[in-house]
Biotite code that builds the C-alpha atoms (Angstrom):
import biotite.structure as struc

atoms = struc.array([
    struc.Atom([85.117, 133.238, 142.523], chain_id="A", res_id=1, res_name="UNK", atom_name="CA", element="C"),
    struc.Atom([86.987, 135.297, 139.399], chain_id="A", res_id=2, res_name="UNK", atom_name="CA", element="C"),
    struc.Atom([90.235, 135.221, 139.328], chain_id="A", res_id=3, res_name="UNK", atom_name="CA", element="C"),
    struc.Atom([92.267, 138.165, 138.275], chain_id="A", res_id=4, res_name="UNK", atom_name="CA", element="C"),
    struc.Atom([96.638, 138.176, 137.538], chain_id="A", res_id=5, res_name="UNK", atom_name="CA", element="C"),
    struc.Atom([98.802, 141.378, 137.735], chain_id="A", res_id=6, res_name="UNK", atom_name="CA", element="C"),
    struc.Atom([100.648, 140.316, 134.604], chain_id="A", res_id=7, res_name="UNK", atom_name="CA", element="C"),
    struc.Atom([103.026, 143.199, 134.286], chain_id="A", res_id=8, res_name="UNK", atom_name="CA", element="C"),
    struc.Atom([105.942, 142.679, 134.788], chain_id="A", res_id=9, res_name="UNK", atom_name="CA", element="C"),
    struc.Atom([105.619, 139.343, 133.139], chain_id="A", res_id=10, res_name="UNK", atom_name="CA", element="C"),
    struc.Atom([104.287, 140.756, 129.562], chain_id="A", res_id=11, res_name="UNK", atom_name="CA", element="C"),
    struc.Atom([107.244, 140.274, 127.130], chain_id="A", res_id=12, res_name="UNK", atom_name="CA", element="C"),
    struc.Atom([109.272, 138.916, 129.634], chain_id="A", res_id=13, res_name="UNK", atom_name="CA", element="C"),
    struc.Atom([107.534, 135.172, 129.701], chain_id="A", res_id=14, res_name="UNK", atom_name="CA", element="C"),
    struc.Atom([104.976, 133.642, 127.231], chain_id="A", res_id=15, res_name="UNK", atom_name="CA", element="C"),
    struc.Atom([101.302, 134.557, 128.826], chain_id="A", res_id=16, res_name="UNK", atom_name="CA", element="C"),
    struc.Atom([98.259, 132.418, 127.585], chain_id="A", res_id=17, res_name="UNK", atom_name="CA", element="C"),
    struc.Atom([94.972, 133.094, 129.247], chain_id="A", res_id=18, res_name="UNK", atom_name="CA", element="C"),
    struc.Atom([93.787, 129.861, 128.632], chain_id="A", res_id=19, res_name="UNK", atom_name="CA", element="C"),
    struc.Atom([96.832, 127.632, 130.143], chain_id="A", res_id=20, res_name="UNK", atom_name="CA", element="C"),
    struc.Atom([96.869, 130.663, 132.633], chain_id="A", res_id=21, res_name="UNK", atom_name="CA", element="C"),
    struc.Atom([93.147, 129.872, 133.755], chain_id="A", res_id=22, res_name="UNK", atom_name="CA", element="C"),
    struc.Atom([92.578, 133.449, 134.700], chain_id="A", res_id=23, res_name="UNK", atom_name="CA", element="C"),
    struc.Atom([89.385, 135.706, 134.159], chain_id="A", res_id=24, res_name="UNK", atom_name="CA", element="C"),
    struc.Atom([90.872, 138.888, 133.875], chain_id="A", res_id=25, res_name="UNK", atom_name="CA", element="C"),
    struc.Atom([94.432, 139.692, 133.540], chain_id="A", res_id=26, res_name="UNK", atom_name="CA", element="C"),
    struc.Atom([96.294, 143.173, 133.579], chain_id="A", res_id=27, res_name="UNK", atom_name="CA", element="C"),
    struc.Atom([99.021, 144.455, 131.418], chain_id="A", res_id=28, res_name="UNK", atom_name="CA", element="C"),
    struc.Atom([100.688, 147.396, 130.905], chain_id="A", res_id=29, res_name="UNK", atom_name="CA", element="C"),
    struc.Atom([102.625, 149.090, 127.641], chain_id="A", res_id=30, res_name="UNK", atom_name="CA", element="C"),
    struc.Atom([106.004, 150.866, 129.939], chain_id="A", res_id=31, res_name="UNK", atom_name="CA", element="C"),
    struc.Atom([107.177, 147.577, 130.280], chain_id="A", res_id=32, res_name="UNK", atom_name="CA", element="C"),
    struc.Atom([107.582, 146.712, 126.943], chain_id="A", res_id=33, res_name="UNK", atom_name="CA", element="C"),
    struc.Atom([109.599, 150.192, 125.969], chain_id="A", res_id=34, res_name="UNK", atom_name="CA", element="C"),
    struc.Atom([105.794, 151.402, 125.088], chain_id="A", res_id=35, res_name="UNK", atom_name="CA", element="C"),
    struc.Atom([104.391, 154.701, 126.695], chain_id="A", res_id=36, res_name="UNK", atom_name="CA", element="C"),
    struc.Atom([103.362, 155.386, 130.027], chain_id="A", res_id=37, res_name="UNK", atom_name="CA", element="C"),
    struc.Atom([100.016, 155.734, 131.245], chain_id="A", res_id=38, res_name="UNK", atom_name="CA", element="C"),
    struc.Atom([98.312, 153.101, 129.032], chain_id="A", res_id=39, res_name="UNK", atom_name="CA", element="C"),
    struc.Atom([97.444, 149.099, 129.916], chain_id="A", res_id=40, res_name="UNK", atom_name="CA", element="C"),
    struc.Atom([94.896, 146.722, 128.731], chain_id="A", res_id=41, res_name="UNK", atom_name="CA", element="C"),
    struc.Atom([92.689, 144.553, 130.750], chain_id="A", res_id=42, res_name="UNK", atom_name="CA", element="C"),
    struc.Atom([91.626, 140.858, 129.529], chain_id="A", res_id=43, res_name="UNK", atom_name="CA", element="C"),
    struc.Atom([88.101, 139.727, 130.702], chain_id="A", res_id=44, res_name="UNK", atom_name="CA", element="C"),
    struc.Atom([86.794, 136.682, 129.778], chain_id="A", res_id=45, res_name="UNK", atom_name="CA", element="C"),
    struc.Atom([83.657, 135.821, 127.759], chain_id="A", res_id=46, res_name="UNK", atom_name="CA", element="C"),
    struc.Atom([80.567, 136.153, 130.396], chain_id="A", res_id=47, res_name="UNK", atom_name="CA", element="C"),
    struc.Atom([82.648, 138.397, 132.913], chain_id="A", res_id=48, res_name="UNK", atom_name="CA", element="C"),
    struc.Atom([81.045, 141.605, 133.594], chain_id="A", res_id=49, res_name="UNK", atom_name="CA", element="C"),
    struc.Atom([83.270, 144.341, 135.884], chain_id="A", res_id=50, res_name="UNK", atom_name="CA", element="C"),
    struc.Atom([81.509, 146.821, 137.313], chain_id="A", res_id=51, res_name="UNK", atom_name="CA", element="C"),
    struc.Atom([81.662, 149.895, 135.691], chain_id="A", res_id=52, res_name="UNK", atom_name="CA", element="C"),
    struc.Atom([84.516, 152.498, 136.556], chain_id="A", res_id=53, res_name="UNK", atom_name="CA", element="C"),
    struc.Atom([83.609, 155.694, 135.699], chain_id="A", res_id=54, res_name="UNK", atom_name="CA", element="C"),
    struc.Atom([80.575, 155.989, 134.526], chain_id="A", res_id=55, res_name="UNK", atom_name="CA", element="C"),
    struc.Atom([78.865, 158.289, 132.604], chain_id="A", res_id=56, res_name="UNK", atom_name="CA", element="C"),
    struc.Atom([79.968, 157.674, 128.995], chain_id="A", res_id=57, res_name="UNK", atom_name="CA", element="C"),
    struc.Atom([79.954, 154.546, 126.943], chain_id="A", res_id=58, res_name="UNK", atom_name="CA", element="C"),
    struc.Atom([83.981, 154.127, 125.891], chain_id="A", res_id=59, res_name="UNK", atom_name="CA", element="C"),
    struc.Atom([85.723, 150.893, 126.761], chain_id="A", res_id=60, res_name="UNK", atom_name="CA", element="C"),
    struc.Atom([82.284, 149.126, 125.947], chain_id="A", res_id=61, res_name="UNK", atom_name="CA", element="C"),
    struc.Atom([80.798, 151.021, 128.708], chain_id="A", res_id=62, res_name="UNK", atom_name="CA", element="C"),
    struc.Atom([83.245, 150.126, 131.218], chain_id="A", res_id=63, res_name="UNK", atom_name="CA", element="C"),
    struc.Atom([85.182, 153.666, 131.608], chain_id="A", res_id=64, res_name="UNK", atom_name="CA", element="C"),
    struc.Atom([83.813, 157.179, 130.171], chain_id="A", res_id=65, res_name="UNK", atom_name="CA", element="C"),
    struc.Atom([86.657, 159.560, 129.716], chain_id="A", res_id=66, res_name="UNK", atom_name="CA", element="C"),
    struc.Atom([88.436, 160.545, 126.088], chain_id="A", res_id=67, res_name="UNK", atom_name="CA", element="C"),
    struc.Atom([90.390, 157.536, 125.293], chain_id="A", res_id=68, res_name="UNK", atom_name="CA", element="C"),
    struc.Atom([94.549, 157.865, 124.875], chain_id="A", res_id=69, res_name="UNK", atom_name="CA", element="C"),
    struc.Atom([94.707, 157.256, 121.141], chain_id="A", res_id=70, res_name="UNK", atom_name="CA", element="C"),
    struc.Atom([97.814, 158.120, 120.934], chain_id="A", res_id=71, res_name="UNK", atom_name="CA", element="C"),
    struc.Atom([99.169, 156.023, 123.875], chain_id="A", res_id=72, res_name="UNK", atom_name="CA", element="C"),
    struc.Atom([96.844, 153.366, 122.389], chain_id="A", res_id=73, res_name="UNK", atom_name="CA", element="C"),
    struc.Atom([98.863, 153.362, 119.256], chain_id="A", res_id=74, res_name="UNK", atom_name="CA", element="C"),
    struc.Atom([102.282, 153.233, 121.048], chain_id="A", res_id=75, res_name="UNK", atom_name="CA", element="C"),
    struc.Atom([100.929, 150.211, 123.309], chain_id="A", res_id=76, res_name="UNK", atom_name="CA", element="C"),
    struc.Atom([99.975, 148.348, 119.455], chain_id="A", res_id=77, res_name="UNK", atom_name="CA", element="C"),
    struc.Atom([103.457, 149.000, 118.189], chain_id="A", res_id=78, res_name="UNK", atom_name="CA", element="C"),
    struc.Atom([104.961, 147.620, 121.365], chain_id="A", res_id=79, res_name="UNK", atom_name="CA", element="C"),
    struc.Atom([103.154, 144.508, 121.453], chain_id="A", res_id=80, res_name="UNK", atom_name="CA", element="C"),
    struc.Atom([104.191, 143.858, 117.581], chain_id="A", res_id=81, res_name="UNK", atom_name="CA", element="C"),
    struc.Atom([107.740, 143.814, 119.252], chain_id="A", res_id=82, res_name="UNK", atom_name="CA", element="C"),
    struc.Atom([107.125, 141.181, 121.998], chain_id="A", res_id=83, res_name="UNK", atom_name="CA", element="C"),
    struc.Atom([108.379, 137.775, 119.939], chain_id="A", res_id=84, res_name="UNK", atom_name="CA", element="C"),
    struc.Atom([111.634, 139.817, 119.552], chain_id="A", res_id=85, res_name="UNK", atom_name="CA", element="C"),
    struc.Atom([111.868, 140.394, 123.445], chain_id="A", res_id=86, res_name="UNK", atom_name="CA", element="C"),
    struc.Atom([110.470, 137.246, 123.997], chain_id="A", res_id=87, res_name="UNK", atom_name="CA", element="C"),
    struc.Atom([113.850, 135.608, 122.194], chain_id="A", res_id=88, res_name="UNK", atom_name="CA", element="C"),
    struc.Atom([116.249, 138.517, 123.673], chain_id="A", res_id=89, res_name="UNK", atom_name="CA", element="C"),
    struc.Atom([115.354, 137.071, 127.191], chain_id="A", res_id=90, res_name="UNK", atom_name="CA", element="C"),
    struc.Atom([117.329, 133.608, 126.166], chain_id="A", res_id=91, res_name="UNK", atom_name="CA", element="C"),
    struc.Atom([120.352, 135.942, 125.959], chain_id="A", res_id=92, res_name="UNK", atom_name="CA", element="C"),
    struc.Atom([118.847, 137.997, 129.315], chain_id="A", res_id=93, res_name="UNK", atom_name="CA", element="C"),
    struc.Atom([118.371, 135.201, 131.382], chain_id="A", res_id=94, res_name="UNK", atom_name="CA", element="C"),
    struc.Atom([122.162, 133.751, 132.003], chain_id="A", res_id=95, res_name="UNK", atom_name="CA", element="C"),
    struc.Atom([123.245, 137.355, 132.405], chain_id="A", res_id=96, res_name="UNK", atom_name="CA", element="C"),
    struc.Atom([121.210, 137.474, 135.175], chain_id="A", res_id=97, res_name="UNK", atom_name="CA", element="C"),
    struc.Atom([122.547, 134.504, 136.688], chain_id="A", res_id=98, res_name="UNK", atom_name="CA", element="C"),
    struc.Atom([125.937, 135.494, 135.917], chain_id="A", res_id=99, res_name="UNK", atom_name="CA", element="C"),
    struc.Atom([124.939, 138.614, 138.310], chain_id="A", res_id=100, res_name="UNK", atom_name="CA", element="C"),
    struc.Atom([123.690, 136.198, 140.964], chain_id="A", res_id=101, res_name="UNK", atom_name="CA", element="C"),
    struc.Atom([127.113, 134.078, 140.537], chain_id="A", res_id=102, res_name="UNK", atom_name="CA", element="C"),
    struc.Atom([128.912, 137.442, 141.334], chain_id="A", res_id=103, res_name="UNK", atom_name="CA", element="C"),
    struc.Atom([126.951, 138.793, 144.197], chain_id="A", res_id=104, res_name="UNK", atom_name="CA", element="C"),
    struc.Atom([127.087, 135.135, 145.596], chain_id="A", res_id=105, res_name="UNK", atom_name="CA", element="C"),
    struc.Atom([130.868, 135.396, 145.573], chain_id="A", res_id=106, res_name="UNK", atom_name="CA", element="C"),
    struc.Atom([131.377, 138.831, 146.965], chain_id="A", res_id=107, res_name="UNK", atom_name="CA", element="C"),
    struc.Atom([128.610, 138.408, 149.697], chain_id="A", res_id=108, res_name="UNK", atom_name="CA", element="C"),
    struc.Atom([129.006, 134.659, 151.036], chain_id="A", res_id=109, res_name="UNK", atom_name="CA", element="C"),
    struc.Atom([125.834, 134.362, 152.576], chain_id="A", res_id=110, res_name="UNK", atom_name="CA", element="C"),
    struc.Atom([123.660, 136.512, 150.506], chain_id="A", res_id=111, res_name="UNK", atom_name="CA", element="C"),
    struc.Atom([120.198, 134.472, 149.870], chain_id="A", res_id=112, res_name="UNK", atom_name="CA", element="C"),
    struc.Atom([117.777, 134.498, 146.877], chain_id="A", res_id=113, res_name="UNK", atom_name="CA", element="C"),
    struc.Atom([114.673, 135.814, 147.584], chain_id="A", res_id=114, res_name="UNK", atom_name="CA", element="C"),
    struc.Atom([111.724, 133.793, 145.958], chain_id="A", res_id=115, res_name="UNK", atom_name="CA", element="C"),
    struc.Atom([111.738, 130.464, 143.540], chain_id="A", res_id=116, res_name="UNK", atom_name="CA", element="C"),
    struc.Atom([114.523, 129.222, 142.260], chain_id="A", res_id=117, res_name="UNK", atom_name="CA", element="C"),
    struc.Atom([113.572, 128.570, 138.784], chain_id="A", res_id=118, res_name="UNK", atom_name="CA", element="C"),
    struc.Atom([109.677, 129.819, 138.750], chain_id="A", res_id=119, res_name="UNK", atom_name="CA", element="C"),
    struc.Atom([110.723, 133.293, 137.833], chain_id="A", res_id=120, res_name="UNK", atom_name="CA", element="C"),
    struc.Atom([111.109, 136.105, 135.625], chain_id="A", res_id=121, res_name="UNK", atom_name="CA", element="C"),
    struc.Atom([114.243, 135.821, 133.579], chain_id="A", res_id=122, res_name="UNK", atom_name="CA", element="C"),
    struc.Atom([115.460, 139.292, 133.620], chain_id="A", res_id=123, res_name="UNK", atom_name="CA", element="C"),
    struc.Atom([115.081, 140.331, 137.569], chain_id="A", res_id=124, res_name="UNK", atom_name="CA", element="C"),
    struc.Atom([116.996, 139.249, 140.492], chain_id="A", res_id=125, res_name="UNK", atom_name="CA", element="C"),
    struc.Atom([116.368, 139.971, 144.021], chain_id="A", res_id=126, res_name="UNK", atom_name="CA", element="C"),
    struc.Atom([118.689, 139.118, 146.863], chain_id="A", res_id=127, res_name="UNK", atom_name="CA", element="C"),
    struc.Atom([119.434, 139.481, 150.610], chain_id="A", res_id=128, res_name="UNK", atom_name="CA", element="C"),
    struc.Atom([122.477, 140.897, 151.801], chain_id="A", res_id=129, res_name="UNK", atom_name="CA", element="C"),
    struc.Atom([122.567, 140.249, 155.505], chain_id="A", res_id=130, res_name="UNK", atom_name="CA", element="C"),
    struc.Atom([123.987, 142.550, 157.426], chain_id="A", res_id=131, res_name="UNK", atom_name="CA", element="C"),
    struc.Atom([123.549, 145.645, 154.782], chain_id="A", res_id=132, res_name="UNK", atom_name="CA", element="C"),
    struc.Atom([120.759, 148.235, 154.084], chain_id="A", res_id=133, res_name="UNK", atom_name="CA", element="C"),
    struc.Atom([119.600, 147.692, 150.827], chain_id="A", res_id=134, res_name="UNK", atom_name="CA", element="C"),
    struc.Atom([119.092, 151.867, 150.369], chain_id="A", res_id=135, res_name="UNK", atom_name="CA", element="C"),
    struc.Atom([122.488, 152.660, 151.399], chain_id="A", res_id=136, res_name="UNK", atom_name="CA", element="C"),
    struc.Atom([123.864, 150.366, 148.874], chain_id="A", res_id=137, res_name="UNK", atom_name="CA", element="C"),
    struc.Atom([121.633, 151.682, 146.082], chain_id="A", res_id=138, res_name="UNK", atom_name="CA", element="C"),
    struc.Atom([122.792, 155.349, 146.953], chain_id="A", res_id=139, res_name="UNK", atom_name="CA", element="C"),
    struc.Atom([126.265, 154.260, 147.182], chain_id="A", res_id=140, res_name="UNK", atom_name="CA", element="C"),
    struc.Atom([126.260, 152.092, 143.972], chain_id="A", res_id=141, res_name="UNK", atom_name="CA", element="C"),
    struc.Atom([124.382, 155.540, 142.082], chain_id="A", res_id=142, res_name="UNK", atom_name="CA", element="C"),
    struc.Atom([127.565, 157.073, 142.698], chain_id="A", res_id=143, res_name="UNK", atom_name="CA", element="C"),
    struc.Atom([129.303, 154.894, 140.427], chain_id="A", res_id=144, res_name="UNK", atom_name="CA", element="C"),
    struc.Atom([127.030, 154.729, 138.010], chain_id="A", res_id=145, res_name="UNK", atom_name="CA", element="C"),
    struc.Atom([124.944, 151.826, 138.250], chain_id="A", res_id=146, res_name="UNK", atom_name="CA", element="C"),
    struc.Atom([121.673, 151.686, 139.279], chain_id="A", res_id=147, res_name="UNK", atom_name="CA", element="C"),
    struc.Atom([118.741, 149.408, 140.638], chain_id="A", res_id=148, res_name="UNK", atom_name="CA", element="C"),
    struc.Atom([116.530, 149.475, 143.917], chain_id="A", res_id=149, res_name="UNK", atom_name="CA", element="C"),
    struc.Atom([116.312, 147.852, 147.482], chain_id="A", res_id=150, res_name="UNK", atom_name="CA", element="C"),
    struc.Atom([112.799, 145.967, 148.737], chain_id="A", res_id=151, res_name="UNK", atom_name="CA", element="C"),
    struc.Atom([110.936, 144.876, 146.053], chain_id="A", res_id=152, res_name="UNK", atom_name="CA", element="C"),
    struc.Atom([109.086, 146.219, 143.086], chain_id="A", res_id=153, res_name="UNK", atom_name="CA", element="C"),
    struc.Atom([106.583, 149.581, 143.192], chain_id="A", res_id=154, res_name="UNK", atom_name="CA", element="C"),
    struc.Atom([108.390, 150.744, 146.767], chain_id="A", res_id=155, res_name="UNK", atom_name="CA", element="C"),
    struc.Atom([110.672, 153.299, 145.918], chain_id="A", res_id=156, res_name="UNK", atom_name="CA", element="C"),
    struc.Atom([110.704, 156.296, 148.817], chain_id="A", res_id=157, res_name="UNK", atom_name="CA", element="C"),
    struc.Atom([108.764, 154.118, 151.092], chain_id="A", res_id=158, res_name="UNK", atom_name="CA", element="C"),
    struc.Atom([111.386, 153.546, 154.604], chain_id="A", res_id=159, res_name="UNK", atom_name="CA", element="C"),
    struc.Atom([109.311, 150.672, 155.601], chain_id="A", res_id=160, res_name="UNK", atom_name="CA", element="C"),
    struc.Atom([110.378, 147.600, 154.492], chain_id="A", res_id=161, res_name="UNK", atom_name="CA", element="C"),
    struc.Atom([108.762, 145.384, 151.468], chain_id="A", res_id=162, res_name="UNK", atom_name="CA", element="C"),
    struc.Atom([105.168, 144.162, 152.427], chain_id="A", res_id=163, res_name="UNK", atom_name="CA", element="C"),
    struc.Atom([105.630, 141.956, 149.738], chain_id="A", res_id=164, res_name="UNK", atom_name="CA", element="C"),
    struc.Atom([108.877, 140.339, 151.170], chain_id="A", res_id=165, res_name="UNK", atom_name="CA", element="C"),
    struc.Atom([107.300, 140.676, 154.464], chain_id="A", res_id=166, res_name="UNK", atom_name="CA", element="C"),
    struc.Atom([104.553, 138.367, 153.056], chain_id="A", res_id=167, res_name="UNK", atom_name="CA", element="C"),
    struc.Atom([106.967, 136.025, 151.375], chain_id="A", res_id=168, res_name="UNK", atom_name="CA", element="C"),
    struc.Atom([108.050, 135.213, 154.982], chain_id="A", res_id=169, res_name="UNK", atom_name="CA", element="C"),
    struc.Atom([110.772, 138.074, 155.069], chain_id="A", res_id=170, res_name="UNK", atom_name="CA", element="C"),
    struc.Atom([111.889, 139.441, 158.981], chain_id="A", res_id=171, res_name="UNK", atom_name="CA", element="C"),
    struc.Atom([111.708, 143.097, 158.700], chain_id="A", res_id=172, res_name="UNK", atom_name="CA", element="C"),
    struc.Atom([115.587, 143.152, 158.725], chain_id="A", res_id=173, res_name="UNK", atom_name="CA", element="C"),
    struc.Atom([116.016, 140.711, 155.710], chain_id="A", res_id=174, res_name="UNK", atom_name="CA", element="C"),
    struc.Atom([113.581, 142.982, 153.859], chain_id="A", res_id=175, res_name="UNK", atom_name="CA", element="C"),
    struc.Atom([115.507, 146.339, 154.235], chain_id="A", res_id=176, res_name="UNK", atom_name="CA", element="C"),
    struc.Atom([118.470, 144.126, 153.394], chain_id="A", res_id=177, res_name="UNK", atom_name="CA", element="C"),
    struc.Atom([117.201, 143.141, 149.914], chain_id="A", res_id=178, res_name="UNK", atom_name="CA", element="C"),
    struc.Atom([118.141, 144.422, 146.412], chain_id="A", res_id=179, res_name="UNK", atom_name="CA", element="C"),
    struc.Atom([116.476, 143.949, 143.375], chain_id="A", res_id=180, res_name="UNK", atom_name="CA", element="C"),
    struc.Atom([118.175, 144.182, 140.049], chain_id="A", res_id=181, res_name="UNK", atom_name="CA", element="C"),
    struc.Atom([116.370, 144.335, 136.760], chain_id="A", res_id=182, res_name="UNK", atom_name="CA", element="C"),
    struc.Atom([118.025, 143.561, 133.014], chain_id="A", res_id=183, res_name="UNK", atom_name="CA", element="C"),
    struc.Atom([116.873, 145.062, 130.354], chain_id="A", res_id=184, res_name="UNK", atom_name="CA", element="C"),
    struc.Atom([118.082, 144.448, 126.577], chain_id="A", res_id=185, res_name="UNK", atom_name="CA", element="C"),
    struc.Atom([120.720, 146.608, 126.475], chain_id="A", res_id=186, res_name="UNK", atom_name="CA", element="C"),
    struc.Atom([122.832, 145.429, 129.461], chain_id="A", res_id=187, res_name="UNK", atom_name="CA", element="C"),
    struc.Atom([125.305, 143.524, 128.546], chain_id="A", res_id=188, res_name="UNK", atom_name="CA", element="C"),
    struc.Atom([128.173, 140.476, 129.847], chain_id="A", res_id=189, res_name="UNK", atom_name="CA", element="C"),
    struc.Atom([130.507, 143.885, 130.368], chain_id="A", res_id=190, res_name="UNK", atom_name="CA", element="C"),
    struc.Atom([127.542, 145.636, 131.871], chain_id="A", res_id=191, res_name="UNK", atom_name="CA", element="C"),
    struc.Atom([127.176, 142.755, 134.705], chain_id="A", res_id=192, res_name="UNK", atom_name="CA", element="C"),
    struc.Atom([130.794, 142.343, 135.109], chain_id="A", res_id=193, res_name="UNK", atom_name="CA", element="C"),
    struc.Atom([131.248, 146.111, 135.848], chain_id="A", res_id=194, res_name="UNK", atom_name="CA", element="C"),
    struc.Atom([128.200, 146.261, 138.554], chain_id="A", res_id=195, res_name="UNK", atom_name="CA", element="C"),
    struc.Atom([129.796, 143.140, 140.028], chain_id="A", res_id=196, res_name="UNK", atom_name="CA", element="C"),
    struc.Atom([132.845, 144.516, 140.655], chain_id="A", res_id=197, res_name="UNK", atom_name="CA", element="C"),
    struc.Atom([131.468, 147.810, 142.053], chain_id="A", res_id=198, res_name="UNK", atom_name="CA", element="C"),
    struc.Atom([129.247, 145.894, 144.400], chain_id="A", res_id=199, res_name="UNK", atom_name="CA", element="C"),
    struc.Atom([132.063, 144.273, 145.846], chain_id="A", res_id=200, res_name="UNK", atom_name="CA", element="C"),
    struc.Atom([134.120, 147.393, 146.116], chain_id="A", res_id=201, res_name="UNK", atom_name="CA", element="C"),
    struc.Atom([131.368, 149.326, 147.827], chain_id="A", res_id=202, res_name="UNK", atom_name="CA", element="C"),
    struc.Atom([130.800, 146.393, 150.157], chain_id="A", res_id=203, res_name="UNK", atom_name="CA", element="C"),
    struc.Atom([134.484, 146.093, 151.258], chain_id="A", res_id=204, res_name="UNK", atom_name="CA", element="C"),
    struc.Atom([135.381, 149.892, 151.196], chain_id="A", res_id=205, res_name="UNK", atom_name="CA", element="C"),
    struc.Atom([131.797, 151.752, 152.523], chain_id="A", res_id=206, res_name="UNK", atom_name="CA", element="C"),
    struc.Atom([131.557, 148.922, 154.959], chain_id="A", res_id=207, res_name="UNK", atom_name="CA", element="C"),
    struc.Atom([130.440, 151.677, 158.687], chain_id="A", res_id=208, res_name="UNK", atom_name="CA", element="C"),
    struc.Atom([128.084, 153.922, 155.680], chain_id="A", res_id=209, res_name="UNK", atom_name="CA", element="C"),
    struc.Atom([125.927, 151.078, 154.036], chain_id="A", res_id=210, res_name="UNK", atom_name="CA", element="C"),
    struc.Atom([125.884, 148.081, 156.980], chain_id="A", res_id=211, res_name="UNK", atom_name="CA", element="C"),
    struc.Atom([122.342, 147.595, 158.138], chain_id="A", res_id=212, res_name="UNK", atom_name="CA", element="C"),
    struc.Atom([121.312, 149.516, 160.943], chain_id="A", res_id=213, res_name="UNK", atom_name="CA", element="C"),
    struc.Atom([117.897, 149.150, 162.401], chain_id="A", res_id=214, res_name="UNK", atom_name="CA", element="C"),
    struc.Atom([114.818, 151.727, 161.727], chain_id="A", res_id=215, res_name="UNK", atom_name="CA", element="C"),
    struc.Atom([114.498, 154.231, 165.011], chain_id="A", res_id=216, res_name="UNK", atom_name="CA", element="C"),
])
C-alpha cells in the first residue's frame, strides 16, 4: 500500500525528511510559510506513478495539463529559502505557546488539551473549555481584538462540530467546546499575555452569551 502525509501545516514548523518520514508522497503547501496562495508541491517517490489529474497536456511531467503558476511558483521558491530561519524562530514560538496553555489552564480550571502532549506542532494549541461554545468565545474575543478559531483546523463556518476531534475520541459537546490558537512569528510574550487576560475577562464577564448550549 502507498502511503501519502498531509504535511502542511507541519512545513517550516518541524524538520520533514521523507526518508526518516517513510512516506511515498507527501503534500505541502507555500501559504503556510508567508508564501502565496494557491500553490503546493507534491513529493512522490522514485517508482510511484499517480494517476494522472487532468489530462490532456504534458506539464507537471504529465501529471496535470493546465498553464502552470509561474509566478506563484517563484513565491513558493523564495519561501522555502526562508524555512531554516522559521525553523529556529519556532525555539522562541514554542514556550510562548505554552505560556498560553499555562494561562488558559489558570483561568479555566478544568480546561483539557486536546491531542499529544509533546508529539506536536510547536506553534498551535488546541484546548477544551467545558462548559463554553468555542464560536461564541471566538466572536466575543474578535471584539477585543484578538483572534483565533473554535473546532479544529479547515472548519471555519461549518456548525457541526470537528470530525477530526470527533475522531480523536471527542463527544460532540467537547468538540464545539474547543479552541484552537495558532502563533505565528510576530506574536509576542506581550501578545500572549494580552489574549490571556482577555480570555479570562470574557469568560468571567460574558458568562449567559458564550456558555455552551447544545445544537437544536
Amino acid at each position: 500500500a502507498l502511503f501519502h502525509t498531509d504535511a502542511v501545516q507541519a512545513f517550516g514548523k518541524i524538520p520533514l525528511d521523507v526518508e526518516e518520514l517513510g512516506v511515498d508522497l507527501l503534500s505541502v503547501s507555500a501559504h503556510k510559510l508567508d508564501g502565496p496562495k494557491g500553490i503546493g508541491a507534491l513529493y512522490i517517490r522514485k517508482n510511484v506513478q499517480p494517476e494522472t489529474l487532468i489530462s490532456g497536456g504534458g506539464h507537471e511531467f504529465g501529471l496535470r495539463a493546465g498553464t502552470e503558476n509561474i509566478v506563484g511558483i517563484a513565491g513558493f521558491g523564495k519561501a522555502v529559502d526562508l524555512v531554516p530561519g522559521f525553523l529556529a524562530e519556532m525555539k522562541r514560538i514554542e514556550p510562548l505557546r505554552d505560556r498560553l496553555e499555562k494561562g488558559i489552564r489558570k483561568s479555566v480550571k478544568d480546561s483539557k488539551l486536546n491531542g499529544h502532549r509533546t508529539l506536536r506542532l510547536p506553534n498551535t494549541l488546541n484546548v477544551i473549555l467545558p462548559g463554553f461554545r468555542g464560536e461564541s468565545v471566538v466572536l466575543a474575543m474578535e471584539r477585543r481584538g484578538v483572534y483565533f478559531s473554535s473546532g479544529s483546523a479547515c472548519s471555519a463556518g461549518s456548525s457541526k462540530p470537528s470530525h477530526a476531534l470527533l475522531a480523536m475520541g471527542l463527544s460532540e459537546e467537547d468538540a464545539h467546546c474547543s479552541l484552537r490558537f495558532s502563533l505565528g512569528l510576530d506574536n509576542s510574550g506581550e501578545d500572549i499575555d494580552l489574549t490571556i487576560a482577555h480570555l479570562e475577562n470574557t469568560i468571567t464577564h460574558s458568562r449567559n452569551t458564550v456558555h455552551f448550549v447544545p445544537c437544536r
